[in-house]
C-alpha positions in Angstrom: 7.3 50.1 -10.1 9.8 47.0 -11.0 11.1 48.9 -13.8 11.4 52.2 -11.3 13.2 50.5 -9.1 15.7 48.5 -11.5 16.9 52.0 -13.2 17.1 53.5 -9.3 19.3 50.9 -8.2 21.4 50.3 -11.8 21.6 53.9 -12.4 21.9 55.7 -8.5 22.3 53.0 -6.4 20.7 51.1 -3.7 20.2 54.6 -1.5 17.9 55.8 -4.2 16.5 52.8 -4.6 15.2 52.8 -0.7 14.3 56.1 -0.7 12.1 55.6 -3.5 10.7 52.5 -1.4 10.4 54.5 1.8 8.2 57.0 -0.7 5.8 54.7 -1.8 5.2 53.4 1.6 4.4 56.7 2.8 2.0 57.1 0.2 3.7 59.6 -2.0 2.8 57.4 -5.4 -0.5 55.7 -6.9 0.3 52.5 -8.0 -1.7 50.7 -10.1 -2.1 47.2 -10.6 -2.8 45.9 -14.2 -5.9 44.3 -14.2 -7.4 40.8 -16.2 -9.0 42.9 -18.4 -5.6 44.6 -19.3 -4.3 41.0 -20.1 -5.3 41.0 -24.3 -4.1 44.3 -24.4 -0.8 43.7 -23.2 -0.6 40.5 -25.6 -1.6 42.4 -28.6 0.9 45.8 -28.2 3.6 42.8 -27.4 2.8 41.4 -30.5 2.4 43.9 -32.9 5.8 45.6 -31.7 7.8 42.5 -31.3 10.4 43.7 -34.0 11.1 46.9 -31.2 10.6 44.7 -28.9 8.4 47.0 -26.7 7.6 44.2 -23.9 5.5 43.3 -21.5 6.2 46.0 -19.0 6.0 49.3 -21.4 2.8 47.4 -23.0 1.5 47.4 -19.3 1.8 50.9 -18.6 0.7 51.9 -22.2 -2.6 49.4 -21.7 -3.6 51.1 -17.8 -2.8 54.6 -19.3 -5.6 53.8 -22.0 -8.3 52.1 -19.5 -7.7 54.9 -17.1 -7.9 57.5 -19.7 -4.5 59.1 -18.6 -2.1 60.7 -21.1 1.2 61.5 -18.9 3.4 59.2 -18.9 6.7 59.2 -16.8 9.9 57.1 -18.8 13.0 57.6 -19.6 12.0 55.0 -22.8 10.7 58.2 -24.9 11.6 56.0 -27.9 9.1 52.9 -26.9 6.3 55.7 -26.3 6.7 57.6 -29.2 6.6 54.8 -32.0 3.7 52.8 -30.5 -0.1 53.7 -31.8 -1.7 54.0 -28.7 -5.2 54.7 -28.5 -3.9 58.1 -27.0 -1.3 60.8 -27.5 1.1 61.2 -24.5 2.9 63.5 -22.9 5.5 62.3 -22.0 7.6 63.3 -18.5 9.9 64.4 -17.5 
């Protein structure tokens, strides 16, 4: 969601940044928290990839994508999720 909301607001401004607010207050997204268990995870993608650097918030999503068994991912970083071996293939949107 941070990430979301940094490339609304840098990219299309602050109205597409509050309508994209007003949308996940209305219920329009899932959000998903990383959990504890996500926490090694995280460490170890940020670690093996430092030299990318892929980073804590792309290791996030890849980590909950691979506990939740999910293989879409929405970016606009299709070069962070195609170099990383993930313990999944993704599709990558849009």
């Amino acid at each position: 969601m941070t990430e979301v909301v940094y490339l609304l607001s840098s990219r299309l401004g602050l109205s597409a940044e509050l309508r994209f607010l007003a949308d996940m207050a209305s219920g329009a997204f899932d959000v998903e928290p990383v959990h504890a268990t996500d926490g090694l995870r995280i460490a170890d993608l940020v670690n093996r990839y430092r030299n990318l650097p892929l980073g804590t918030v792309d290791s996030s999503v890849i980590a909950c994508t691979e506990r939740l068994g999910v293989d879409e991912v929405a970016t606009v970083d299709r070069r962070h999720f195609t170099v990383v071996k993930a313990n999944r293939v993704f599709t990558l949107l849009p």
